[in-house]
PDB file of the backbone (N, CA, C, O) and the ligand in Angstrom, with CONECT records:
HET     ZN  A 101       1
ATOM      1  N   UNK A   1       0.863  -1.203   0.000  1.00  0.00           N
ATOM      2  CA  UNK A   1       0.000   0.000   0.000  1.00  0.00           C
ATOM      3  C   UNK A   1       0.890   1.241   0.000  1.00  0.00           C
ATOM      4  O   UNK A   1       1.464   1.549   1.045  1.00  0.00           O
ATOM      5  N   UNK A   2       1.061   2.068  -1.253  1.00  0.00           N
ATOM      6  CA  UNK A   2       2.175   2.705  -1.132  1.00  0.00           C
ATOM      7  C   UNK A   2       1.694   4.048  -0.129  1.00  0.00           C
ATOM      8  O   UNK A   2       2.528   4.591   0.596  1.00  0.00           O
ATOM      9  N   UNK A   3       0.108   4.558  -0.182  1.00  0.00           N
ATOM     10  CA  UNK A   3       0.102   5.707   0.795  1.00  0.00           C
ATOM     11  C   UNK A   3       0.347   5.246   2.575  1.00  0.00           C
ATOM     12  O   UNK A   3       0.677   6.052   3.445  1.00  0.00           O
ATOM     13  N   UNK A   4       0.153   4.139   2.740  1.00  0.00           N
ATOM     14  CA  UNK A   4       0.684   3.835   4.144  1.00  0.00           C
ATOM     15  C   UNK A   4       1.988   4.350   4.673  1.00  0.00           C
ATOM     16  O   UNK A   4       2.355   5.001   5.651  1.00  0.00           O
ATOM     17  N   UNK A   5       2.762   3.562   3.194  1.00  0.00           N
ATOM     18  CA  UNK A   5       4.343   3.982   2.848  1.00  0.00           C
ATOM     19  C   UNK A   5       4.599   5.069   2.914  1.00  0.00           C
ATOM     20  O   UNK A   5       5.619   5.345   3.544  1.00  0.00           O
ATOM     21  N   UNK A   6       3.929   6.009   2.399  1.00  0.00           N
ATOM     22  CA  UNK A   6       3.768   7.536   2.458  1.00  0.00           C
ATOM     23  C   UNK A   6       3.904   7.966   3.718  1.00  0.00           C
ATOM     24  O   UNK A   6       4.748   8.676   4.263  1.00  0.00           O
ATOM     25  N   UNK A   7       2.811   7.354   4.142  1.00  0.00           N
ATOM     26  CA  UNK A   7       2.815   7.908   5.719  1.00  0.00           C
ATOM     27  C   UNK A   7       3.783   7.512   6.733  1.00  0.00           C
ATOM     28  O   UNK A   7       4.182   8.266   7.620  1.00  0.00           O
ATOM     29  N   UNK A   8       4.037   6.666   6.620  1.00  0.00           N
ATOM     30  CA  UNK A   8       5.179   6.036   7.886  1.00  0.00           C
ATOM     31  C   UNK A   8       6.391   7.183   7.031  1.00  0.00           C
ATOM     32  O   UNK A   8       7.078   7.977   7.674  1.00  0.00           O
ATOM     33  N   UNK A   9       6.450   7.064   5.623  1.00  0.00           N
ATOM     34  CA  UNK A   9       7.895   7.713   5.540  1.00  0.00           C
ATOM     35  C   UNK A   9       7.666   9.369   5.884  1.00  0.00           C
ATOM     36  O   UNK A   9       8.722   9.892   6.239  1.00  0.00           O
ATOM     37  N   UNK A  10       6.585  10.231   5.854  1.00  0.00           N
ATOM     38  CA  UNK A  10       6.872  11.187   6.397  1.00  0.00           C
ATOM     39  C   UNK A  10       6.775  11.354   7.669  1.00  0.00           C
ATOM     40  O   UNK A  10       6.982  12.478   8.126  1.00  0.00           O
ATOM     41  N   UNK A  11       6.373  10.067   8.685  1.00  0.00           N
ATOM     42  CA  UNK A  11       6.456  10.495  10.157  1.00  0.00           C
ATOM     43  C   UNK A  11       7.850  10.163  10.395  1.00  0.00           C
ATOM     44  O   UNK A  11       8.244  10.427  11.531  1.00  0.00           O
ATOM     45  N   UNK A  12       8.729   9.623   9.557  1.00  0.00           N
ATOM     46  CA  UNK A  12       9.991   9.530  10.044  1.00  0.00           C
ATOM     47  C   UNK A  12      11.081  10.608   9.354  1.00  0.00           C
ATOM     48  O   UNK A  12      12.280  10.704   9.615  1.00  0.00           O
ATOM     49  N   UNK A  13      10.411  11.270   8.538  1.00  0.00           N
ATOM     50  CA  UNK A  13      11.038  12.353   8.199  1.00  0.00           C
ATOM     51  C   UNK A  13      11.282  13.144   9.061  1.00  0.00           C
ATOM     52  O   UNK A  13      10.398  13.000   9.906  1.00  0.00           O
ATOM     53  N   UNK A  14      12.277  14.267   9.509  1.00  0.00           N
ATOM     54  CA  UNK A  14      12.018  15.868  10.015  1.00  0.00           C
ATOM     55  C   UNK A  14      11.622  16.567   9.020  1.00  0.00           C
ATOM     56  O   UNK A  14      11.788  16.482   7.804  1.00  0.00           O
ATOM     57  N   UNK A  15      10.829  17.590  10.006  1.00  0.00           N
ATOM     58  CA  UNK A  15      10.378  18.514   9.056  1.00  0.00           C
ATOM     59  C   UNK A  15      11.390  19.368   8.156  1.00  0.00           C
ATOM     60  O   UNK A  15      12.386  19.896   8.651  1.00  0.00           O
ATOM     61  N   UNK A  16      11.074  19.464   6.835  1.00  0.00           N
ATOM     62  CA  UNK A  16      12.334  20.557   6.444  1.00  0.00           C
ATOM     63  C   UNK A  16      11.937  22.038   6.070  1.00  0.00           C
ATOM     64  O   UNK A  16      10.854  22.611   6.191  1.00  0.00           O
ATOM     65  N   UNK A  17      12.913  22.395   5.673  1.00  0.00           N
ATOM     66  CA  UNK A  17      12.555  24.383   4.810  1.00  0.00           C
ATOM     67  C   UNK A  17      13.288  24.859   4.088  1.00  0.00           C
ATOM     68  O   UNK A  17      14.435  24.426   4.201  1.00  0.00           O
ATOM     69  N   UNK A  18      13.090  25.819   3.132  1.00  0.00           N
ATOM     70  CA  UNK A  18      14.125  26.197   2.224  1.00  0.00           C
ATOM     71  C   UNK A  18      15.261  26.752   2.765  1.00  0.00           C
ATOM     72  O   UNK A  18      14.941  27.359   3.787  1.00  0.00           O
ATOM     73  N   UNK A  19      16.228  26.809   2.587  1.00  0.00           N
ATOM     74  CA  UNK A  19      17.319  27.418   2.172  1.00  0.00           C
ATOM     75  C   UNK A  19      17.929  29.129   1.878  1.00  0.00           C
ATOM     76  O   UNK A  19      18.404  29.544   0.821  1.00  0.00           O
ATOM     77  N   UNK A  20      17.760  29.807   3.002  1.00  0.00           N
ATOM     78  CA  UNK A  20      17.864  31.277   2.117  1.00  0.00           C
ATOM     79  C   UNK A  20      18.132  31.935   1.150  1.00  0.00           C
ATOM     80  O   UNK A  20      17.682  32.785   0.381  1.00  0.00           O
ATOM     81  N   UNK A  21      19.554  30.933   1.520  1.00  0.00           N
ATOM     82  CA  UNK A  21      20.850  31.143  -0.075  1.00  0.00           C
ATOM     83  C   UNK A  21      20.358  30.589  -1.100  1.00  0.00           C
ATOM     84  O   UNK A  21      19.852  31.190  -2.047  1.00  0.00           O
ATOM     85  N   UNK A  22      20.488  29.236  -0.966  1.00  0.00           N
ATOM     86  CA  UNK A  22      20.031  28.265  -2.479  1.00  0.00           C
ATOM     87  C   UNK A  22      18.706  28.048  -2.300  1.00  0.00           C
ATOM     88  O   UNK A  22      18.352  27.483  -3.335  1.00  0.00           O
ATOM     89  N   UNK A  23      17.690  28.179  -1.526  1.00  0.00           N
ATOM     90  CA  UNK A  23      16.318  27.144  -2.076  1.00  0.00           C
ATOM     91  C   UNK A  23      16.059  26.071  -1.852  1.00  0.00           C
ATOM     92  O   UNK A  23      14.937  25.566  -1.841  1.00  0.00           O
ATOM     93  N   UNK A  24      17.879  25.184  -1.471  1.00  0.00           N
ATOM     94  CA  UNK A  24      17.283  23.744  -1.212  1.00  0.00           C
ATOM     95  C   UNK A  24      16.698  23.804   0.439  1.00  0.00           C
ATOM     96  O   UNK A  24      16.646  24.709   1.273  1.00  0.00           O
ATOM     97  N   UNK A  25      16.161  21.870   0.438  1.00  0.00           N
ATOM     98  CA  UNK A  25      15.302  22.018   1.811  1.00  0.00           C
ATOM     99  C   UNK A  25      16.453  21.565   2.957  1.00  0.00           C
ATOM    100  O   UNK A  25      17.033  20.487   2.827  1.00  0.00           O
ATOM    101  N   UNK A  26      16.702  22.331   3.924  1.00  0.00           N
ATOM    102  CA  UNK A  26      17.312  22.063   5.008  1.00  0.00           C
ATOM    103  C   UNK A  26      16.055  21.514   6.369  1.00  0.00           C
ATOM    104  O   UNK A  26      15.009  22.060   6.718  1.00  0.00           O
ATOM    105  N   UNK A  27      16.696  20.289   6.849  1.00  0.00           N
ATOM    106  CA  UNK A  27      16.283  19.684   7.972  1.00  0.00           C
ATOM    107  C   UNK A  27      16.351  20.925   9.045  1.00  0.00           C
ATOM    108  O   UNK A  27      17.061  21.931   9.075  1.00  0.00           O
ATOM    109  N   UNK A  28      15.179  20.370  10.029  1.00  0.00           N
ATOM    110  CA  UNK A  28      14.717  21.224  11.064  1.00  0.00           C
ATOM    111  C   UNK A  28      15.418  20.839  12.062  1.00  0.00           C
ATOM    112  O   UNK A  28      15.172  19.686  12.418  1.00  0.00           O
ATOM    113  N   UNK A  29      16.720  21.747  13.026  1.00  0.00           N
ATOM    114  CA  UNK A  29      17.094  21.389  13.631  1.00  0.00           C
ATOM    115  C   UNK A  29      19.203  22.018  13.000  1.00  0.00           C
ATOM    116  O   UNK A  29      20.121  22.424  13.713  1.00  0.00           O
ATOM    117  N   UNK A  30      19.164  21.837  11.740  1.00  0.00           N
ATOM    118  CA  UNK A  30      20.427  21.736  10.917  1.00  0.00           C
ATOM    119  C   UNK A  30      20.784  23.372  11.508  1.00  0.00           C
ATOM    120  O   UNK A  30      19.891  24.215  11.415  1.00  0.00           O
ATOM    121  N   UNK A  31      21.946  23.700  12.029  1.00  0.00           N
ATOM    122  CA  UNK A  31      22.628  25.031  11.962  1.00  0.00           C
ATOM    123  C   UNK A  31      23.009  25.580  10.406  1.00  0.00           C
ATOM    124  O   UNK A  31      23.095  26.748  10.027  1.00  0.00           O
ATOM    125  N   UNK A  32      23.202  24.359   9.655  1.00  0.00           N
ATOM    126  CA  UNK A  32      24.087  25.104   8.495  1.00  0.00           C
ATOM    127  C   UNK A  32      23.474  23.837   7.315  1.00  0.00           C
ATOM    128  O   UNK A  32      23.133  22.686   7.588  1.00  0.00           O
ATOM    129  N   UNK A  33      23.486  24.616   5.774  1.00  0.00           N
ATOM    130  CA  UNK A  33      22.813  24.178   4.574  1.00  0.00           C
ATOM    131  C   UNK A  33      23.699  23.043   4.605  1.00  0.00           C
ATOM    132  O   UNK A  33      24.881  23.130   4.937  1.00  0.00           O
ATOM    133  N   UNK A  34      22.910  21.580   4.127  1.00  0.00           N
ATOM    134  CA  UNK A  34      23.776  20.495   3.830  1.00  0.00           C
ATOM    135  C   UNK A  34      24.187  20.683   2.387  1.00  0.00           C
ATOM    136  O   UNK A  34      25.136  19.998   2.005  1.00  0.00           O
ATOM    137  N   UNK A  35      23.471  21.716   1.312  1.00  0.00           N
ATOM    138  CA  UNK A  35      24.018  21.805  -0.253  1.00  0.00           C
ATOM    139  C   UNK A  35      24.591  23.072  -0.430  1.00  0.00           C
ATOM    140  O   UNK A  35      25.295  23.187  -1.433  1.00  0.00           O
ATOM    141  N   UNK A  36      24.482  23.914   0.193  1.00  0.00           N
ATOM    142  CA  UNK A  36      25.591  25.365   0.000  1.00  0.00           C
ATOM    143  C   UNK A  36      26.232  25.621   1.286  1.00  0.00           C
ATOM    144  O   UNK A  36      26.714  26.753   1.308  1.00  0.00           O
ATOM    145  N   UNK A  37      26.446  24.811   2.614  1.00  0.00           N
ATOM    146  CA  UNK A  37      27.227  25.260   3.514  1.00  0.00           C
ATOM    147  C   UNK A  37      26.780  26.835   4.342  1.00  0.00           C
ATOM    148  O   UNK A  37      27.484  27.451   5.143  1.00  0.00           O
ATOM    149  N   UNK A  38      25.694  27.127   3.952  1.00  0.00           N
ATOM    150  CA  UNK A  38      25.360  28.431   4.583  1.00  0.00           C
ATOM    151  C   UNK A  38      25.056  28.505   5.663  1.00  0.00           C
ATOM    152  O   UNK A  38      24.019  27.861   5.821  1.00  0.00           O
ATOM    153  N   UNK A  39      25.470  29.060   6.774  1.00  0.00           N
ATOM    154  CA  UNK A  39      25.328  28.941   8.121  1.00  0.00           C
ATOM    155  C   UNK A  39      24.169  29.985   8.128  1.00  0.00           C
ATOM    156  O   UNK A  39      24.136  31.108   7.624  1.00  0.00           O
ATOM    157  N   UNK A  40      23.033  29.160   8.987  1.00  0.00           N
ATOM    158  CA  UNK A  40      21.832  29.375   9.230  1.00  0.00           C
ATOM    159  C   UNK A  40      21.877  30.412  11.039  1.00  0.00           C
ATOM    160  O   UNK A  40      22.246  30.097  12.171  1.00  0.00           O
ATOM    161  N   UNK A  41      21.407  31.428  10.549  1.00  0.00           N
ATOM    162  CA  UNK A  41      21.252  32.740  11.672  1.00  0.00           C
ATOM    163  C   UNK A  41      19.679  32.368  11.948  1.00  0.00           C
ATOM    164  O   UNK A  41      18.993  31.606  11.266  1.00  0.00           O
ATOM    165  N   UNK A  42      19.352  32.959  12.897  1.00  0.00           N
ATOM    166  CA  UNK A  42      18.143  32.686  14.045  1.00  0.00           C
ATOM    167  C   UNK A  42      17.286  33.330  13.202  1.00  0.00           C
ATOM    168  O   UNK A  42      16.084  33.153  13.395  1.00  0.00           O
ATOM    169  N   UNK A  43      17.736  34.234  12.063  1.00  0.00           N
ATOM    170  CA  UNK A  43      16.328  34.622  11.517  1.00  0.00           C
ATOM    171  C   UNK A  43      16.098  33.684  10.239  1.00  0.00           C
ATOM    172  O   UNK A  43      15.079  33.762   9.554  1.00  0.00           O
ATOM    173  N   UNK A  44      16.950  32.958  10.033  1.00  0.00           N
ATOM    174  CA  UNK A  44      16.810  32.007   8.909  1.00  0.00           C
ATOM    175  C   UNK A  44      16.399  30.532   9.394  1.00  0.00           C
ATOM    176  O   UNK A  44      15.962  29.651   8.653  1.00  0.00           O
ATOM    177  N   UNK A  45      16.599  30.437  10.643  1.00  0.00           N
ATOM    178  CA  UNK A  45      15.767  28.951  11.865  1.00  0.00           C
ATOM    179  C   UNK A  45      14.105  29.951  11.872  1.00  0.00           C
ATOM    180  O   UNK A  45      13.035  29.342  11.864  1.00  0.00           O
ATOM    181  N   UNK A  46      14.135  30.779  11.881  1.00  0.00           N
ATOM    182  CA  UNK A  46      12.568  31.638  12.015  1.00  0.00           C
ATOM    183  C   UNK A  46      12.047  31.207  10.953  1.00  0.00           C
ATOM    184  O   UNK A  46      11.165  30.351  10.891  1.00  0.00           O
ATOM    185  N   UNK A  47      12.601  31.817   9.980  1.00  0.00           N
ATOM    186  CA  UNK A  47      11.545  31.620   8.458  1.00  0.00           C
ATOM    187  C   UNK A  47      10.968  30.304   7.928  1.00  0.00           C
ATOM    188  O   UNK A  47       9.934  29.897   7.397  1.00  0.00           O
ATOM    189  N   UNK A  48      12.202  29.826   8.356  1.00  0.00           N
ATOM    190  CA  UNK A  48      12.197  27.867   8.207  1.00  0.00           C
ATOM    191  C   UNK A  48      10.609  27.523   8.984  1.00  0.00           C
ATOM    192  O   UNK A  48       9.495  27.332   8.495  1.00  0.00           O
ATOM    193  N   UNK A  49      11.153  27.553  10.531  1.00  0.00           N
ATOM    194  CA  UNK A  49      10.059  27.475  11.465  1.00  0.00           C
ATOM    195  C   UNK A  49       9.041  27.417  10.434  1.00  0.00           C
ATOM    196  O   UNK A  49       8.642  26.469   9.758  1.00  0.00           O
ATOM    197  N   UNK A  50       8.531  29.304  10.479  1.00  0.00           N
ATOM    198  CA  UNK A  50       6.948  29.477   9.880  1.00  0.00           C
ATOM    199  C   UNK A  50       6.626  28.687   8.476  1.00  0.00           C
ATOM    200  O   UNK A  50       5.627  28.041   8.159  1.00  0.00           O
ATOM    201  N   UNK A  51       7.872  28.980   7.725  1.00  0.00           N
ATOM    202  CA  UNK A  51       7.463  27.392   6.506  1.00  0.00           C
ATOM    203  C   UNK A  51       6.813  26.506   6.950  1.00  0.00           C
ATOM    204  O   UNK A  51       5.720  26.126   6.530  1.00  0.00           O
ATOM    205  N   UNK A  52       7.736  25.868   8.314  1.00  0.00           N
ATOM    206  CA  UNK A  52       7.015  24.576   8.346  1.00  0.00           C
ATOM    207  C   UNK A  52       5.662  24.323   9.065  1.00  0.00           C
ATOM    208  O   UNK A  52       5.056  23.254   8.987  1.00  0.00           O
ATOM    209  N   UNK A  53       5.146  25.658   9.939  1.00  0.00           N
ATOM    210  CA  UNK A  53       4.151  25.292  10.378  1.00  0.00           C
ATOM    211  C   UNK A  53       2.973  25.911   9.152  1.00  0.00           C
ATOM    212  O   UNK A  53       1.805  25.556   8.995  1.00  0.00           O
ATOM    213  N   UNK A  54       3.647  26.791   8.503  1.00  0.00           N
ATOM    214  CA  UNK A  54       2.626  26.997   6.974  1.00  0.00           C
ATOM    215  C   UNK A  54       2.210  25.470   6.427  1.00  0.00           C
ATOM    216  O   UNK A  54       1.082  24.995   6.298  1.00  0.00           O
ATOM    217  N   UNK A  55       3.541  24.856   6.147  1.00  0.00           N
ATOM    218  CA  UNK A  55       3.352  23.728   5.081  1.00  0.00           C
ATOM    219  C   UNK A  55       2.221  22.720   6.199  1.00  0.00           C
ATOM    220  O   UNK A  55       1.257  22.160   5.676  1.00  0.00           O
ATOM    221  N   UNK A  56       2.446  22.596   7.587  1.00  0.00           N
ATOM    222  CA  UNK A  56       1.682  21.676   8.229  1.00  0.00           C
ATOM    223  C   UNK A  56       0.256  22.156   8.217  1.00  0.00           C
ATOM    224  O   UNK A  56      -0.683  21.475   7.804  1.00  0.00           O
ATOM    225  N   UNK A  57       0.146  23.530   8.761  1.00  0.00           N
ATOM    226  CA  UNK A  57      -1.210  23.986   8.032  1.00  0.00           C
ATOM    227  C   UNK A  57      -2.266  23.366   6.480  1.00  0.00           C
ATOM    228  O   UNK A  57      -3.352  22.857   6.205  1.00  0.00           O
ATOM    229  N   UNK A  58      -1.180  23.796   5.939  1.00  0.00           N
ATOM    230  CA  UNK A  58      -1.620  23.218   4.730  1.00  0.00           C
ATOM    231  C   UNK A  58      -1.862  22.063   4.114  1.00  0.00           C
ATOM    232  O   UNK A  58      -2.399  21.937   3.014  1.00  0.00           O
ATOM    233  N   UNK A  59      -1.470  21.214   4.816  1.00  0.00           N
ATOM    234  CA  UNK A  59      -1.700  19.573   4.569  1.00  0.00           C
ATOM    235  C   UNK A  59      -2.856  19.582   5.658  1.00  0.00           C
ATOM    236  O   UNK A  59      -3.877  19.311   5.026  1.00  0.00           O
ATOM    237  N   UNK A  60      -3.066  19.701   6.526  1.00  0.00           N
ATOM    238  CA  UNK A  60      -4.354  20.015   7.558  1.00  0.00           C
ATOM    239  C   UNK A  60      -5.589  20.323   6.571  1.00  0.00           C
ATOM    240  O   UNK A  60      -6.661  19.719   6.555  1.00  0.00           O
ATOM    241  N   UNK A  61      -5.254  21.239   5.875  1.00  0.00           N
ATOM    242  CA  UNK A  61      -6.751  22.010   5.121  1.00  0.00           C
ATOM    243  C   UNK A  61      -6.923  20.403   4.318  1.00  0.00           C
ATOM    244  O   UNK A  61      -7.875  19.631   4.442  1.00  0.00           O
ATOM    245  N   UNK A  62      -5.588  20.202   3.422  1.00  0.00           N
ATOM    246  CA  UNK A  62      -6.411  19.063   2.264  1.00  0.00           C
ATOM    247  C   UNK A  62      -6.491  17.781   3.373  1.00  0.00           C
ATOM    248  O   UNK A  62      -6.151  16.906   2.577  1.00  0.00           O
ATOM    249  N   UNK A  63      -6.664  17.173   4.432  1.00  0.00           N
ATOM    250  CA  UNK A  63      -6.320  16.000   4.834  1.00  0.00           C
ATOM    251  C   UNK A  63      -8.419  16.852   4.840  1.00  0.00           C
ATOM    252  O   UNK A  63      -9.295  16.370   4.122  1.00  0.00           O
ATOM    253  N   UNK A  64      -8.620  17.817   5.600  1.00  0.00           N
ATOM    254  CA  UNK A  64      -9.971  18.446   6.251  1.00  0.00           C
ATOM    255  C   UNK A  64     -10.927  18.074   4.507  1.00  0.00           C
ATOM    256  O   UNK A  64     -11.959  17.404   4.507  1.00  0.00           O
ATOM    257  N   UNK A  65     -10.525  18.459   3.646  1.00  0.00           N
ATOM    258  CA  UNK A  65     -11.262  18.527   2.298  1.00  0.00           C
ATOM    259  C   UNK A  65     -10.985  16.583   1.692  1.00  0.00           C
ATOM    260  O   UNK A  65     -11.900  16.112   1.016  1.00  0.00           O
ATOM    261  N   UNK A  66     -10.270  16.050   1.870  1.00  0.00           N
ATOM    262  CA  UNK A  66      -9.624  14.723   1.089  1.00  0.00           C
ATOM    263  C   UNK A  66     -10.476  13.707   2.147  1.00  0.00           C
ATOM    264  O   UNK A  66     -11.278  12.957   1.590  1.00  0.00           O
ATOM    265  N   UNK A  67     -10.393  13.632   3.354  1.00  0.00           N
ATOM    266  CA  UNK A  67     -11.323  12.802   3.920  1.00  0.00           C
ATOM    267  C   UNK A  67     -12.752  12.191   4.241  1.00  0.00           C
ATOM    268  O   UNK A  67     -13.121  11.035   4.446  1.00  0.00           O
ATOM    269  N   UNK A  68     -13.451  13.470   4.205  1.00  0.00           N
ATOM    270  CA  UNK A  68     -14.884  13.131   3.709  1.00  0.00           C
ATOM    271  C   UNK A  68     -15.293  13.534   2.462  1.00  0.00           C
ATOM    272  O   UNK A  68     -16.473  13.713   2.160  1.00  0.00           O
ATOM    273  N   UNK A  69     -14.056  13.731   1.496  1.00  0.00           N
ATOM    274  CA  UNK A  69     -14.328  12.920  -0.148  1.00  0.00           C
ATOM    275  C   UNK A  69     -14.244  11.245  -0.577  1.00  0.00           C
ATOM    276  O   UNK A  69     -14.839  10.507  -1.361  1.00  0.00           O
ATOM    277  N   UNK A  70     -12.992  11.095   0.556  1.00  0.00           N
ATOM    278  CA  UNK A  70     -12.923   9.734   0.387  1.00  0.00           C
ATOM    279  C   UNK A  70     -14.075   8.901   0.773  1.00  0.00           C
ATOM    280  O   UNK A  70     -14.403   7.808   0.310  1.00  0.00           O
ATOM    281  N   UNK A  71     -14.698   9.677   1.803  1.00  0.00           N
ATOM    282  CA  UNK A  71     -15.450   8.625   2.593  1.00  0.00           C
ATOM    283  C   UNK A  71     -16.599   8.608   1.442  1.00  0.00           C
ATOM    284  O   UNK A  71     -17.030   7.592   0.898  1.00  0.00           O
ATOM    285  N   UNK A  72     -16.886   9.552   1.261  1.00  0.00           N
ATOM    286  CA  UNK A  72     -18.138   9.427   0.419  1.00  0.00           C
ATOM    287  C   UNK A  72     -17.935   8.950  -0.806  1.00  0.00           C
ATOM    288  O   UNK A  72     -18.843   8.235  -1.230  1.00  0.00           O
ATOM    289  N   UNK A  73     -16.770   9.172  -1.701  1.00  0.00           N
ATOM    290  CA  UNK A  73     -16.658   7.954  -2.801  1.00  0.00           C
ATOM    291  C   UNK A  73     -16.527   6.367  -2.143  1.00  0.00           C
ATOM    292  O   UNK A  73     -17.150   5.487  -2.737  1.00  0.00           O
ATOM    293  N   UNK A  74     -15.974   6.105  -1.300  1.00  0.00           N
ATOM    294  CA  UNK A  74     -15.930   4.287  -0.543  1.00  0.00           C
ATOM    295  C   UNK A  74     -17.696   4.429  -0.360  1.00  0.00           C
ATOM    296  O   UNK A  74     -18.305   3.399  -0.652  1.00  0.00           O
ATOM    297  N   UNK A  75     -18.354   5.357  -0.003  1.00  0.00           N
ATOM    298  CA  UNK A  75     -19.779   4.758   0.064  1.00  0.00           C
ATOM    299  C   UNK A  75     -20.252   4.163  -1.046  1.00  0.00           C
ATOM    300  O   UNK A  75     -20.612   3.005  -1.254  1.00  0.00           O
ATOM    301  N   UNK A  76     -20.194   5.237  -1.815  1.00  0.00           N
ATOM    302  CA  UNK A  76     -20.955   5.267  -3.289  1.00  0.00           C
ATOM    303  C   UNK A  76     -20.365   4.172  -3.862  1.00  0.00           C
ATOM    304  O   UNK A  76     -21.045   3.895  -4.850  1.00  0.00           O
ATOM    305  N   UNK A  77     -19.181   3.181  -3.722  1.00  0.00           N
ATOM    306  CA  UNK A  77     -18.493   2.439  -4.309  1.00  0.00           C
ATOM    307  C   UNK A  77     -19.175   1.044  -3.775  1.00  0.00           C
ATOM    308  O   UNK A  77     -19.533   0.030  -4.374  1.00  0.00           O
ATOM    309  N   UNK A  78     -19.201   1.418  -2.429  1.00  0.00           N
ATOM    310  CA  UNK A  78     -20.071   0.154  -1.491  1.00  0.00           C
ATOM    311  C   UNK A  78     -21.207  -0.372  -1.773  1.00  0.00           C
ATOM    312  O   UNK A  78     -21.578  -1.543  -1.704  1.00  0.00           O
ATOM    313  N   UNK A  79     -22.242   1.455  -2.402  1.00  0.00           N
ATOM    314  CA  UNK A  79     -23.430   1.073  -2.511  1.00  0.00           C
ATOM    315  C   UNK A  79     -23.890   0.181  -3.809  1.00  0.00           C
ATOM    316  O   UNK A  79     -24.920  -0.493  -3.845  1.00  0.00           O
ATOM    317  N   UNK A  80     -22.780   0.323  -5.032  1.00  0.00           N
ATOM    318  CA  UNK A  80     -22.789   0.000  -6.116  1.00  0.00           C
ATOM    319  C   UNK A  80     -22.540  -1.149  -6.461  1.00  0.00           C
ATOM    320  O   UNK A  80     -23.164  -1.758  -7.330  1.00  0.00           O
ATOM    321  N   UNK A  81     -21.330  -1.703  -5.639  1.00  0.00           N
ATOM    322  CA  UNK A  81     -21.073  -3.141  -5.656  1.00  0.00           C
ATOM    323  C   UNK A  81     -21.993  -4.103  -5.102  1.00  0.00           C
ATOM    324  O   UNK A  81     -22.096  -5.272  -5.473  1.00  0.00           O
ATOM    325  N   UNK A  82     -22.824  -3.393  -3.956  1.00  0.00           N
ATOM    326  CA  UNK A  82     -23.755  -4.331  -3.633  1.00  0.00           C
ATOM    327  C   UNK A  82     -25.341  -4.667  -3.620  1.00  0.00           C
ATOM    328  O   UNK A  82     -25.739  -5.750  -3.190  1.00  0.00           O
TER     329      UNK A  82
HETATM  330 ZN    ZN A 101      21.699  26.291   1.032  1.00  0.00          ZN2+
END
């Protein structure tokens, strides 16, 4: 079941965030970029931060909209098969 997979692999992920310098995603927690070496200042652990509680926000809204779509297509699927 690959969305299970999904899921276990992002609860074992850390959260990440861009990069000031380059863009790439630096782990939450990292002082300094693992792809440009840029040492990360407290206002660049800030921005990260609010990324990540943006991005968690935002998977919140579609999990709020994706779940009682699902449910109601598995009905309609239930009601049809049987
Ligand atoms: Zn970087």
């Amino acid at each position: 079941m690959a969305l299970a997979h999904r899921a276990a692999w992002m609860r074992t992920q850390k959260p990440t965030g861009p990069c000031p310098r380059c863009g790439l995603h630096v782990q939450w927690g990292d002082r300094q970029c693992p792809h440009c070496g840029h040492q990360l200042t407290q206002a660049d652990i800030d921005g990260i931060k609010s990324y990540i509680s943006e991005q968690k926000a935002l998977g919140m809204k579609r999990a709020i909209i994706w779940v009682p779509l699902m449910f109601v297509v598995l009905t309609g699927l239930f009601y049809v098969l049987i």
